[in-house]
HTML snippet that shows the backbone in 3Dmol.js (N, CA, C, O; Angstrom):
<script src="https://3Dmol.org/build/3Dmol-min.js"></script>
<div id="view" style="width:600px;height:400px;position:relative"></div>
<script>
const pdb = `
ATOM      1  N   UNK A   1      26.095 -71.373  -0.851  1.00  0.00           N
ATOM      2  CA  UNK A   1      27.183 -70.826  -0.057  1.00  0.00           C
ATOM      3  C   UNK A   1      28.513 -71.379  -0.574  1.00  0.00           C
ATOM      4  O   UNK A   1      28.595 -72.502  -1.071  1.00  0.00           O
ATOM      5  N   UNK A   2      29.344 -70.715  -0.466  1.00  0.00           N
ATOM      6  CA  UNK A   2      31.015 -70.598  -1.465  1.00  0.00           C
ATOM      7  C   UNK A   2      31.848 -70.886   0.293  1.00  0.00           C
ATOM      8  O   UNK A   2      31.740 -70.143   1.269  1.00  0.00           O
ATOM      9  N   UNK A   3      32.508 -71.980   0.212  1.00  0.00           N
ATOM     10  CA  UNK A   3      33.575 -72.462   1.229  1.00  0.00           C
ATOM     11  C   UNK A   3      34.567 -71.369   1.151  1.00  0.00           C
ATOM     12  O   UNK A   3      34.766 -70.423   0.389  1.00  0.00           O
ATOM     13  N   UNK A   4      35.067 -71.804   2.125  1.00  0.00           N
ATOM     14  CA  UNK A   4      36.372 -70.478   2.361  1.00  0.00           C
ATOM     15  C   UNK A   4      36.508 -68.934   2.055  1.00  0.00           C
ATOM     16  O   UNK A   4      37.548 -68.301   2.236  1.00  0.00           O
ATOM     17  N   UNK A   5      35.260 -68.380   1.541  1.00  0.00           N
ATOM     18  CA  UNK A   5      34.901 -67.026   1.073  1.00  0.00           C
ATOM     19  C   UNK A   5      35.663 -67.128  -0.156  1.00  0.00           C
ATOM     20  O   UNK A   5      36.437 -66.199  -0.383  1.00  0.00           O
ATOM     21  N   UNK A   6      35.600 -68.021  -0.944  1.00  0.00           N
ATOM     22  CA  UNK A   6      36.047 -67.475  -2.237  1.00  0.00           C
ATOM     23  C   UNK A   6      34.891 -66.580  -3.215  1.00  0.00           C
ATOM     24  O   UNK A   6      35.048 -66.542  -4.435  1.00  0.00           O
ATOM     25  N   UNK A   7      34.117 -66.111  -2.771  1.00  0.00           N
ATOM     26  CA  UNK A   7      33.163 -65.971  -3.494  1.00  0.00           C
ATOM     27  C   UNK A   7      33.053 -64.163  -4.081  1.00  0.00           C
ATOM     28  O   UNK A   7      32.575 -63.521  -5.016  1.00  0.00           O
ATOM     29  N   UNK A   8      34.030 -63.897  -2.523  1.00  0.00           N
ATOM     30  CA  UNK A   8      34.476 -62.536  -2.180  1.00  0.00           C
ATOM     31  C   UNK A   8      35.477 -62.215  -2.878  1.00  0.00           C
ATOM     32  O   UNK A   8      35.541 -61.092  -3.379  1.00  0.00           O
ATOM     33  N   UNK A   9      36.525 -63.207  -3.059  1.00  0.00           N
ATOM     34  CA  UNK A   9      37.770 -62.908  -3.807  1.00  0.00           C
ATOM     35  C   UNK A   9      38.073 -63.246  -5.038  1.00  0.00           C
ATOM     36  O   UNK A   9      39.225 -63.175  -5.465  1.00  0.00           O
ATOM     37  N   UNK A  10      36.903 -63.716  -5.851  1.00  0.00           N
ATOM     38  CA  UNK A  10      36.712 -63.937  -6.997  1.00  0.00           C
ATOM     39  C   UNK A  10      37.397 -65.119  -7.583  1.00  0.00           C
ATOM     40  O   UNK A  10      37.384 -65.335  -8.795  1.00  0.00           O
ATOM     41  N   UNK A  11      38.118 -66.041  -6.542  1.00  0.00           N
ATOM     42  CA  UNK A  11      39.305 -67.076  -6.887  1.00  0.00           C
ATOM     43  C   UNK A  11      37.957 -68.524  -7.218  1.00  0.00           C
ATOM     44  O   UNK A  11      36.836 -68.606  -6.718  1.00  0.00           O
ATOM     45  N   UNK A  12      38.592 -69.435  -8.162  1.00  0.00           N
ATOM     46  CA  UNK A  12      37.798 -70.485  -8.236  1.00  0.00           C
ATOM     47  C   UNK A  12      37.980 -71.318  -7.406  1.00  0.00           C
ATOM     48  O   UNK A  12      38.669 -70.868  -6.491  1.00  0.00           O
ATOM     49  N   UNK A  13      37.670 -72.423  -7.259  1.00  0.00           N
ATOM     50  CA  UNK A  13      37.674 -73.656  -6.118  1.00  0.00           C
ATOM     51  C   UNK A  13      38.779 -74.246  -6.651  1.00  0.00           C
ATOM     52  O   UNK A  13      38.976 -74.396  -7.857  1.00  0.00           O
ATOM     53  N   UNK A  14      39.691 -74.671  -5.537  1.00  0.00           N
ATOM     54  CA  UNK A  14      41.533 -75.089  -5.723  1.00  0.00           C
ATOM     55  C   UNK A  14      42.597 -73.748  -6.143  1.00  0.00           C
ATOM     56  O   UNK A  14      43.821 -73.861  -6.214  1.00  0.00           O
ATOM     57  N   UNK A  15      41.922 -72.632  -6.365  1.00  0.00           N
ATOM     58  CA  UNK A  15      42.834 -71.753  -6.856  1.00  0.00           C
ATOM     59  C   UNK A  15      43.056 -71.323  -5.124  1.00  0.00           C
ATOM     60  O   UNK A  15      42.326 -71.594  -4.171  1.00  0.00           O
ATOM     61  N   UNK A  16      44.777 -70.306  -5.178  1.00  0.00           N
ATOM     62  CA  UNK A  16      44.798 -69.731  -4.370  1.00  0.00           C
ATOM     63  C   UNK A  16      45.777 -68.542  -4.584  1.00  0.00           C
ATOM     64  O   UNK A  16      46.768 -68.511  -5.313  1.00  0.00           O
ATOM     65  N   UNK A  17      45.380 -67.786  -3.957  1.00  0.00           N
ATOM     66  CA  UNK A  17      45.742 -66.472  -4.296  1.00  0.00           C
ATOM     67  C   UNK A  17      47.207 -66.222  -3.587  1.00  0.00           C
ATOM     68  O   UNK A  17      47.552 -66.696  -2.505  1.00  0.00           O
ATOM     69  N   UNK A  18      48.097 -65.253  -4.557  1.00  0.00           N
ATOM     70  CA  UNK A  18      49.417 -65.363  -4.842  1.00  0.00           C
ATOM     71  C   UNK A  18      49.942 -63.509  -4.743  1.00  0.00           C
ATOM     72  O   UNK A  18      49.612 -62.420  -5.214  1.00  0.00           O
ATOM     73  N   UNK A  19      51.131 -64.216  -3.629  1.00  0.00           N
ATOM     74  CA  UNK A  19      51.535 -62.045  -3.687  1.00  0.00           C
ATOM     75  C   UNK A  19      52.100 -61.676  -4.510  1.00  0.00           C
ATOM     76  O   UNK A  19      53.045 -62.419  -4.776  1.00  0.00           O
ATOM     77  N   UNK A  20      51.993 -60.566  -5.317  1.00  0.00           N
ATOM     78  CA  UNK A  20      53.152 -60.032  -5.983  1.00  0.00           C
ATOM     79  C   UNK A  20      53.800 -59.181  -5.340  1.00  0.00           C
ATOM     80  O   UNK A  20      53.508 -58.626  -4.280  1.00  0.00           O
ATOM     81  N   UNK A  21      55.221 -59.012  -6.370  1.00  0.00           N
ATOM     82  CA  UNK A  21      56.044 -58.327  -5.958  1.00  0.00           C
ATOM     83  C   UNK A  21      56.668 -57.243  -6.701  1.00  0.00           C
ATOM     84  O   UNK A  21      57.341 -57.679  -7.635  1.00  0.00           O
ATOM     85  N   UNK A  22      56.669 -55.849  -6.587  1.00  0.00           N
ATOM     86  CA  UNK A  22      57.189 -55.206  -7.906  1.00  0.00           C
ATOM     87  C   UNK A  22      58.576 -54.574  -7.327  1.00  0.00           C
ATOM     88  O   UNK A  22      58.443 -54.052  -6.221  1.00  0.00           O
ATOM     89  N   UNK A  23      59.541 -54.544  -7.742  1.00  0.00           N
ATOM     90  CA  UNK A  23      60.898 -53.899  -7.448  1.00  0.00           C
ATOM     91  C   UNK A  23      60.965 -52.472  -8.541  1.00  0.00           C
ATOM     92  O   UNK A  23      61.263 -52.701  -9.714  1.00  0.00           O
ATOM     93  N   UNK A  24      60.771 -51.476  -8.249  1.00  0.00           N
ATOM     94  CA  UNK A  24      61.292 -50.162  -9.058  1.00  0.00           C
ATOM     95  C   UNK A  24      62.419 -49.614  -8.799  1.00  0.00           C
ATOM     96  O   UNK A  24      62.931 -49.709  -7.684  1.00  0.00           O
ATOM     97  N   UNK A  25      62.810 -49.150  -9.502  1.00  0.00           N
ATOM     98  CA  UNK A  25      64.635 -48.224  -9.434  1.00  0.00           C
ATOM     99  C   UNK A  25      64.042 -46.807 -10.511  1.00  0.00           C
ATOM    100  O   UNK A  25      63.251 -46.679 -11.446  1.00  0.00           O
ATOM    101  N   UNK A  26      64.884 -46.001  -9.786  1.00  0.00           N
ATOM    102  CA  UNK A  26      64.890 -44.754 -10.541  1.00  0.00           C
ATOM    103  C   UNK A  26      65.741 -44.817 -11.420  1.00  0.00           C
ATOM    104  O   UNK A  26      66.679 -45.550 -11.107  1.00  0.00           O
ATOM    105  N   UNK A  27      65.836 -44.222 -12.682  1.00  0.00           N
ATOM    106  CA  UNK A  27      66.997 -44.467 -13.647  1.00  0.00           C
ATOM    107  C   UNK A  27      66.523 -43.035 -14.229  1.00  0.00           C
ATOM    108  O   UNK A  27      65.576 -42.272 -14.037  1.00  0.00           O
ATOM    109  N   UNK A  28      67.707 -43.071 -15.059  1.00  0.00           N
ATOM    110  CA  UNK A  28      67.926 -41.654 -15.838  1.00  0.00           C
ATOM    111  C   UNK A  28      67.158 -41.175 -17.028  1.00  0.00           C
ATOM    112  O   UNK A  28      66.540 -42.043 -17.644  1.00  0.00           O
ATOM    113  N   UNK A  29      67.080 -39.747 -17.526  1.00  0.00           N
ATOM    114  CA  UNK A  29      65.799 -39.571 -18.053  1.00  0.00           C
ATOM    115  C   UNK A  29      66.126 -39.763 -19.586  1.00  0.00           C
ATOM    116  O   UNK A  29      67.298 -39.881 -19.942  1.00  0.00           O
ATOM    117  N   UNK A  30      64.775 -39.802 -20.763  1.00  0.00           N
ATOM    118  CA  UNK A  30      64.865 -40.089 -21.946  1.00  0.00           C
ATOM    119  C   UNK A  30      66.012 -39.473 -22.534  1.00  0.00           C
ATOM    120  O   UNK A  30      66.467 -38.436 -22.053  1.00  0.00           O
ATOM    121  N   UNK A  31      66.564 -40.074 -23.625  1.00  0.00           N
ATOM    122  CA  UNK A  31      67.901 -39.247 -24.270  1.00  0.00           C
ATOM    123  C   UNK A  31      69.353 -39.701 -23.416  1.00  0.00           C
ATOM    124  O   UNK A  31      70.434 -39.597 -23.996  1.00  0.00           O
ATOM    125  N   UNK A  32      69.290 -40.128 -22.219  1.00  0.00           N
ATOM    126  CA  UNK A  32      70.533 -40.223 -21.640  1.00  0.00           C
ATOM    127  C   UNK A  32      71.137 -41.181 -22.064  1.00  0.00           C
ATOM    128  O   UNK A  32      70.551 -42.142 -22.562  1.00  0.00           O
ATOM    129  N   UNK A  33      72.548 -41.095 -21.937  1.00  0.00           N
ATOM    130  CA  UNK A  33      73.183 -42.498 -22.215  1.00  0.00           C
ATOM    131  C   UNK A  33      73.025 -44.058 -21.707  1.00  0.00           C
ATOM    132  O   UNK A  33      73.318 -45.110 -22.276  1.00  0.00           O
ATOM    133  N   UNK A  34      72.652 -43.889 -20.873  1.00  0.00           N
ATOM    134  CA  UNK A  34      72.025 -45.287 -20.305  1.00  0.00           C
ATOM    135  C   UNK A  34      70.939 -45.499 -20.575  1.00  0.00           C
ATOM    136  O   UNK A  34      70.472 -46.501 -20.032  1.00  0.00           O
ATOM    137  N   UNK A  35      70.088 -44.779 -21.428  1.00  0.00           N
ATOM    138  CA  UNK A  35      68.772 -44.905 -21.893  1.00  0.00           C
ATOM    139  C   UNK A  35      69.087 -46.909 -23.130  1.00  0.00           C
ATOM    140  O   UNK A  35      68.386 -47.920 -23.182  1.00  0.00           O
ATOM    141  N   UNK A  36      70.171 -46.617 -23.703  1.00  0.00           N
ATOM    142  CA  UNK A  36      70.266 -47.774 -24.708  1.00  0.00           C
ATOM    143  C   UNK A  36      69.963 -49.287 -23.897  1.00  0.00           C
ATOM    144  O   UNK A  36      69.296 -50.278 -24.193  1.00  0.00           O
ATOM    145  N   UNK A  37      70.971 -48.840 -22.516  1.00  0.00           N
ATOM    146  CA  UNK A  37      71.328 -50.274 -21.491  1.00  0.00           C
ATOM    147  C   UNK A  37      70.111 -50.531 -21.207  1.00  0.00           C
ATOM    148  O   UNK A  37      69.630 -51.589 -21.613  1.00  0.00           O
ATOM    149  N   UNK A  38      69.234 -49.514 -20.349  1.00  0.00           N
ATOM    150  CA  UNK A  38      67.764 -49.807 -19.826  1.00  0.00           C
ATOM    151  C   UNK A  38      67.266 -50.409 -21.138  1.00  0.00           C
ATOM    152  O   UNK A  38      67.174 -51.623 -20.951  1.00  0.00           O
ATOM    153  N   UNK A  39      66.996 -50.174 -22.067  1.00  0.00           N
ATOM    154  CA  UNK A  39      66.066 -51.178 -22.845  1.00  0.00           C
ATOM    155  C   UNK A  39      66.791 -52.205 -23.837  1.00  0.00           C
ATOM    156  O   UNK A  39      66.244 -52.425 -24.917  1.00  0.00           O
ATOM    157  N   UNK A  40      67.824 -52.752 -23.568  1.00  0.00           N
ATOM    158  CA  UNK A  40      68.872 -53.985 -23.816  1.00  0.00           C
ATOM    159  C   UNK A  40      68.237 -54.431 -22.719  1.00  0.00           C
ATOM    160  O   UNK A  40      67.472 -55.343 -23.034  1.00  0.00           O
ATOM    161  N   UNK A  41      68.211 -54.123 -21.253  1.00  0.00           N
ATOM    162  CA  UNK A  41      67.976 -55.037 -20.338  1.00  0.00           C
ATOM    163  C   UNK A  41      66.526 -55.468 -20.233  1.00  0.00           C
ATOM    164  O   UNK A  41      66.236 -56.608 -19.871  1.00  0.00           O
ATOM    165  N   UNK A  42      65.254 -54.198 -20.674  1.00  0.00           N
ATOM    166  CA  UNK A  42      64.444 -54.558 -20.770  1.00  0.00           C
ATOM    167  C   UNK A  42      63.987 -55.611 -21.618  1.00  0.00           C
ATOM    168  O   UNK A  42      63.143 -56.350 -21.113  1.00  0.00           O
ATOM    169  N   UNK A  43      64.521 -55.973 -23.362  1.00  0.00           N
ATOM    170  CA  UNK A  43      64.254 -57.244 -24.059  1.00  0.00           C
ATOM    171  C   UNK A  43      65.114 -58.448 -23.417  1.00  0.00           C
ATOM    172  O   UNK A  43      64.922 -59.652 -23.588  1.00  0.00           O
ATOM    173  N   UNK A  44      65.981 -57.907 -22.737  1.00  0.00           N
ATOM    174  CA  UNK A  44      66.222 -59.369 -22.188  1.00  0.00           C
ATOM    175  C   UNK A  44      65.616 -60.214 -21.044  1.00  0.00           C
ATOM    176  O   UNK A  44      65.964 -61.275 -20.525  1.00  0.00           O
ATOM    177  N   UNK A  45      64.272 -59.107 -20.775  1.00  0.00           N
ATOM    178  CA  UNK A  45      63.493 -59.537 -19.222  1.00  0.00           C
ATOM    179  C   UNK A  45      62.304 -59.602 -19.859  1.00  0.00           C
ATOM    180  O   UNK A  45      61.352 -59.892 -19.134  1.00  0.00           O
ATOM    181  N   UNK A  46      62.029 -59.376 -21.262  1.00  0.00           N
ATOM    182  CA  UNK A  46      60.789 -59.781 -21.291  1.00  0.00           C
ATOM    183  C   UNK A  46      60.177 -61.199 -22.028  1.00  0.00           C
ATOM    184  O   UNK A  46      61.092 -61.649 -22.718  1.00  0.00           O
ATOM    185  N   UNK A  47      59.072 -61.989 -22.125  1.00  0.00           N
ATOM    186  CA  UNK A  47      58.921 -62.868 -22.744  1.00  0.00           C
ATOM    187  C   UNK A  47      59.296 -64.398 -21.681  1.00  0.00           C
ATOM    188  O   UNK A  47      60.294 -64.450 -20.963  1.00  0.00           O
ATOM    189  N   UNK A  48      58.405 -65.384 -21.779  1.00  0.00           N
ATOM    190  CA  UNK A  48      58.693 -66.549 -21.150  1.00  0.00           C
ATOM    191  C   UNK A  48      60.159 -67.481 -22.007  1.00  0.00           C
ATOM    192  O   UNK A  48      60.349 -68.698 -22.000  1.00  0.00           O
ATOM    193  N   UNK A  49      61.029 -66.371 -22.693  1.00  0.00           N
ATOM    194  CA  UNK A  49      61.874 -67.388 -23.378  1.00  0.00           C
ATOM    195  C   UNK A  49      63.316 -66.381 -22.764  1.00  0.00           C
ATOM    196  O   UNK A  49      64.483 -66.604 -23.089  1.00  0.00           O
ATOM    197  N   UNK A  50      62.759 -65.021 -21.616  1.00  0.00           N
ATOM    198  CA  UNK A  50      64.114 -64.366 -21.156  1.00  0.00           C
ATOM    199  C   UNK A  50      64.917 -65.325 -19.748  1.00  0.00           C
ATOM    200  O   UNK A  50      64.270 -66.111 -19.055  1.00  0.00           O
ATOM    201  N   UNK A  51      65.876 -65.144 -19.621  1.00  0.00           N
ATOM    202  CA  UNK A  51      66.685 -65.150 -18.906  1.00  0.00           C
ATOM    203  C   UNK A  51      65.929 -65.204 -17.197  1.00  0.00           C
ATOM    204  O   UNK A  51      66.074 -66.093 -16.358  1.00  0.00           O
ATOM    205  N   UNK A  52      65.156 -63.990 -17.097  1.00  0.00           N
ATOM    206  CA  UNK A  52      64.498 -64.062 -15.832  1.00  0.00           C
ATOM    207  C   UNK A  52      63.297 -64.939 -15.705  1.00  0.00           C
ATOM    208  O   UNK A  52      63.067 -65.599 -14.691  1.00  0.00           O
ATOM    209  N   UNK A  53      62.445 -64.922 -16.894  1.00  0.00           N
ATOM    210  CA  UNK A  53      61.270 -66.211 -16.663  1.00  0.00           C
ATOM    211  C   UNK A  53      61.699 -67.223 -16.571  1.00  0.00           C
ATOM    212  O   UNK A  53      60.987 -67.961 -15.890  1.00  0.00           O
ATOM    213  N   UNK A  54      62.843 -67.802 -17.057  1.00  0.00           N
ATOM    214  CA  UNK A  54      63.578 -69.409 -17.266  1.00  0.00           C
ATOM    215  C   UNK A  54      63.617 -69.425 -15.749  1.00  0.00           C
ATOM    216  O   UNK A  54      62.860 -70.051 -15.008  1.00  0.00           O
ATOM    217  N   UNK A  55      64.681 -68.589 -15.392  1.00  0.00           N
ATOM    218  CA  UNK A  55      65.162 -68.839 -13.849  1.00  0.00           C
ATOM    219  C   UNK A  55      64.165 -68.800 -12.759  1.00  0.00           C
ATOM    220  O   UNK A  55      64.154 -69.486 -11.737  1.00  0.00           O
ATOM    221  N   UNK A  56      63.296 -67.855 -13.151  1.00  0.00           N
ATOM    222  CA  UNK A  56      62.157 -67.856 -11.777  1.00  0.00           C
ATOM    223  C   UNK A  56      61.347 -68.750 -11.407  1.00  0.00           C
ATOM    224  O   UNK A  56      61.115 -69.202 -10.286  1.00  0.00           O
ATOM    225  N   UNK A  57      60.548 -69.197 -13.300  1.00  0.00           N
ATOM    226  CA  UNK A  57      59.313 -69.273 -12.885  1.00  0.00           C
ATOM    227  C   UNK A  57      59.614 -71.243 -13.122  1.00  0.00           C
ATOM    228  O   UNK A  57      58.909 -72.064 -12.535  1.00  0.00           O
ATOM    229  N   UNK A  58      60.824 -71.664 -14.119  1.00  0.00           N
ATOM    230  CA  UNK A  58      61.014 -72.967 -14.379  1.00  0.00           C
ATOM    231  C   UNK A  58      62.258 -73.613 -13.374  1.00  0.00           C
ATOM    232  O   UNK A  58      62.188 -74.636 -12.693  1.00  0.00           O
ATOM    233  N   UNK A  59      63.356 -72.718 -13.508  1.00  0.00           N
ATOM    234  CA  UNK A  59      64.518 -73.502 -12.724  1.00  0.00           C
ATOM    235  C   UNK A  59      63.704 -73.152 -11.127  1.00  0.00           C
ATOM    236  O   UNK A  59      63.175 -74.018 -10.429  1.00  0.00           O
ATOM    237  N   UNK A  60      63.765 -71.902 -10.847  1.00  0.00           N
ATOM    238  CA  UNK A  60      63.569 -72.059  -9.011  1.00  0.00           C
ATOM    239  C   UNK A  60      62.147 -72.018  -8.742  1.00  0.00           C
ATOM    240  O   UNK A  60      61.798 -71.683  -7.610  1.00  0.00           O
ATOM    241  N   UNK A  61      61.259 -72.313  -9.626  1.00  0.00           N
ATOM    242  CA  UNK A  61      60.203 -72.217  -9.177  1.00  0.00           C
ATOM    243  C   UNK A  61      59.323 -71.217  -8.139  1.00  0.00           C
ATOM    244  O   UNK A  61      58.331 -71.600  -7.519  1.00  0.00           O
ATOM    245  N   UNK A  62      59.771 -70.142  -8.089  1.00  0.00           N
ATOM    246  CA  UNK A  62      59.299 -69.424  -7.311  1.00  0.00           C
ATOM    247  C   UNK A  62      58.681 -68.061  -7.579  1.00  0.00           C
ATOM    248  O   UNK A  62      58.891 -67.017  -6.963  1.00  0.00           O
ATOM    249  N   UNK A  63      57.937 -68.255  -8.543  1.00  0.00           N
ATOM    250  CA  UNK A  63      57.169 -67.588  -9.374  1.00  0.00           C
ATOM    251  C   UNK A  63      56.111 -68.348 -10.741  1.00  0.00           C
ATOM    252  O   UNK A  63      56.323 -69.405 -11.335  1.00  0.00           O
ATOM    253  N   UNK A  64      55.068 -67.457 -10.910  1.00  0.00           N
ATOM    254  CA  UNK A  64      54.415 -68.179 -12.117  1.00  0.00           C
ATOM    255  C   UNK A  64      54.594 -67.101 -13.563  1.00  0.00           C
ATOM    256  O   UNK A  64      54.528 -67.247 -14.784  1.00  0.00           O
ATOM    257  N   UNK A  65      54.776 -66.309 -12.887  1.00  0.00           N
ATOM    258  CA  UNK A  65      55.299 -65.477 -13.996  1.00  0.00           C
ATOM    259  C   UNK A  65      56.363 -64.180 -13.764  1.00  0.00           C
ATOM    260  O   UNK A  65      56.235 -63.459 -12.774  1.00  0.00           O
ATOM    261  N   UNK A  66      57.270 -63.985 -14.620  1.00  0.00           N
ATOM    262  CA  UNK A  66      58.334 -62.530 -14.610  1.00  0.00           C
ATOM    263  C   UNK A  66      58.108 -61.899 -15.790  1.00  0.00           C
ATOM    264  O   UNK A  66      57.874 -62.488 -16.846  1.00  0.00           O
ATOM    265  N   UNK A  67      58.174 -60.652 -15.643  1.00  0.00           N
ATOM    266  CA  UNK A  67      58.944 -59.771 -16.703  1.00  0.00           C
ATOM    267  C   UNK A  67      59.331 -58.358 -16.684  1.00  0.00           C
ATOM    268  O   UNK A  67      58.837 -57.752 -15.733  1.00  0.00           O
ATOM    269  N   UNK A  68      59.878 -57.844 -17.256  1.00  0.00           N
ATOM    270  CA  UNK A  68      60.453 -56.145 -16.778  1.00  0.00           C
ATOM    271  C   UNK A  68      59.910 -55.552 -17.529  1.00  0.00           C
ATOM    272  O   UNK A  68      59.343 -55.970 -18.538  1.00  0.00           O
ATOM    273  N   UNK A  69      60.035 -54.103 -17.013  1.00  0.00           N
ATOM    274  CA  UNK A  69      59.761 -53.015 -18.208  1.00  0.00           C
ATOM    275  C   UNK A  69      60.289 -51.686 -17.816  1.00  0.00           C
ATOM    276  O   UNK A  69      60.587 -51.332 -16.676  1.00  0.00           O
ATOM    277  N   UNK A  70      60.349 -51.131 -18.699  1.00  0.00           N
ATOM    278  CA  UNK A  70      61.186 -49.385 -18.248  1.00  0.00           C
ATOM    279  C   UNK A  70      60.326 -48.474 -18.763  1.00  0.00           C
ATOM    280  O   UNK A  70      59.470 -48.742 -19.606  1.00  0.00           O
ATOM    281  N   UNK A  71      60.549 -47.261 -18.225  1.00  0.00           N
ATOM    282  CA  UNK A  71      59.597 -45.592 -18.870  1.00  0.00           C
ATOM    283  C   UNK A  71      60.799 -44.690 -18.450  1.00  0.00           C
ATOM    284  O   UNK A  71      61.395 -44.520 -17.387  1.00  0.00           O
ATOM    285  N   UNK A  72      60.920 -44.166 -19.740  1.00  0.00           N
ATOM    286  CA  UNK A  72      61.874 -42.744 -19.692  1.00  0.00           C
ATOM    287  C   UNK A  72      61.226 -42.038 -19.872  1.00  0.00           C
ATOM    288  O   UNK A  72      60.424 -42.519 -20.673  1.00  0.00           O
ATOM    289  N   UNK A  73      60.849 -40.621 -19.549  1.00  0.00           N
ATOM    290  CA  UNK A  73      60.606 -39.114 -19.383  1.00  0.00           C
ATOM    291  C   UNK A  73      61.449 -38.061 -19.312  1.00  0.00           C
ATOM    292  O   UNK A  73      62.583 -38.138 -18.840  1.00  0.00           O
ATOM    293  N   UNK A  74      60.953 -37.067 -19.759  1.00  0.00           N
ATOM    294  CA  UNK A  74      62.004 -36.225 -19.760  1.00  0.00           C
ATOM    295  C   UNK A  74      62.716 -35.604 -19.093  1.00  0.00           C
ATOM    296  O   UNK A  74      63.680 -34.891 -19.369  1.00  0.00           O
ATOM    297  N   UNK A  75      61.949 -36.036 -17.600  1.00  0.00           N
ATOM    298  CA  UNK A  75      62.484 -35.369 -16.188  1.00  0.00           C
ATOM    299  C   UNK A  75      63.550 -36.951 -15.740  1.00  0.00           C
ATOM    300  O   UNK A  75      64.778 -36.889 -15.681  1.00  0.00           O
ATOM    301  N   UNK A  76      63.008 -37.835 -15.557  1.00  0.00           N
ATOM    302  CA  UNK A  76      63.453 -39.103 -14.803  1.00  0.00           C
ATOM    303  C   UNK A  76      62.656 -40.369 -15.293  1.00  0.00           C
ATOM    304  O   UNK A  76      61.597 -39.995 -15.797  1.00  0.00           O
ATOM    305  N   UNK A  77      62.784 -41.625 -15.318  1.00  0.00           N
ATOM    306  CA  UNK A  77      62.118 -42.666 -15.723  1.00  0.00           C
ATOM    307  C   UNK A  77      62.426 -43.929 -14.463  1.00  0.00           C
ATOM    308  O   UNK A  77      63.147 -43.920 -13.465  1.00  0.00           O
ATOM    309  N   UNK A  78      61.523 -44.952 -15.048  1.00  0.00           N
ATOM    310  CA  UNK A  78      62.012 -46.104 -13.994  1.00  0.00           C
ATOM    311  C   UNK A  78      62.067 -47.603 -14.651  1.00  0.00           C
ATOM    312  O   UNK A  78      61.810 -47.909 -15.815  1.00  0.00           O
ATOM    313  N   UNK A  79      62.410 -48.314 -13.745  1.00  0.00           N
ATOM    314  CA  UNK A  79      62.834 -49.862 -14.388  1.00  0.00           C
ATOM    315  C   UNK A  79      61.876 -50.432 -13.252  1.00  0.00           C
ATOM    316  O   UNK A  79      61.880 -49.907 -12.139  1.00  0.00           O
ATOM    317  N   UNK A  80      60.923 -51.689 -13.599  1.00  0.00           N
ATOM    318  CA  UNK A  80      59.877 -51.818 -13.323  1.00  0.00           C
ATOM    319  C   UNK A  80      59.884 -53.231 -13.260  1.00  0.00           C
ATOM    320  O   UNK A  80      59.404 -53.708 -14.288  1.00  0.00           O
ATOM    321  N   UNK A  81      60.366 -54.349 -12.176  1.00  0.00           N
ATOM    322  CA  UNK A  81      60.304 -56.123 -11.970  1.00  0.00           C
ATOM    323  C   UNK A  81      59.141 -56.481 -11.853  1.00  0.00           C
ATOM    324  O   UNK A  81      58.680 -56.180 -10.753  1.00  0.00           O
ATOM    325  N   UNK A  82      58.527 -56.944 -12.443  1.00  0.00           N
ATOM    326  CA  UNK A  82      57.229 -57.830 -12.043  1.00  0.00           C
ATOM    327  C   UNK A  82      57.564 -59.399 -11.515  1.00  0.00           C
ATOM    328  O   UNK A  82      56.644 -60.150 -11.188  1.00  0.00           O
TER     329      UNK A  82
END
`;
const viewer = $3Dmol.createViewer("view");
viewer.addModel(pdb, "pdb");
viewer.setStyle({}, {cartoon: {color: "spectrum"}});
viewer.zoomTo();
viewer.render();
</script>
């Protein structure tokens, strides 16, 4: 028998399970002019060496991991916080 029902939630013993959070925005579709900004902002959100992992997950601690990502389409796309 597995204490605390971890056995159900697949977590190991001392682990504990963590919420995420995703923030989406609608943004404008492939080809648009803000198409360049969305993915300037996207390399600057991705990787444990961006701007948002430093701040989240090392200075405020309030996260174990960040990173962004975007999808343009030809109708509409989105910007995507993990």
């Amino acid at each position: 028998m597995v204490p605390n029902g971890l056995a159900h939630t697949g977590l190991g013993a001392g682990s504990r399970a963590q919420a995420r959070l995703y923030r989406v925005w609608n943004v404008p579709q492939a080809a648009s002019p803000e198409e360049a900004l969305l993915d300037l902002a996207r390399r600057f959100s991705a990787g444990k060496t961006s701007r948002l992992y430093k701040r989240l997950v090392y200075k405020d601690q309030t996260a174990t991991s960040a990173t962004a990502t975007e999808t343009n389409n030809e109708i509409a796309g989105s910007f995507i916080s993990l």
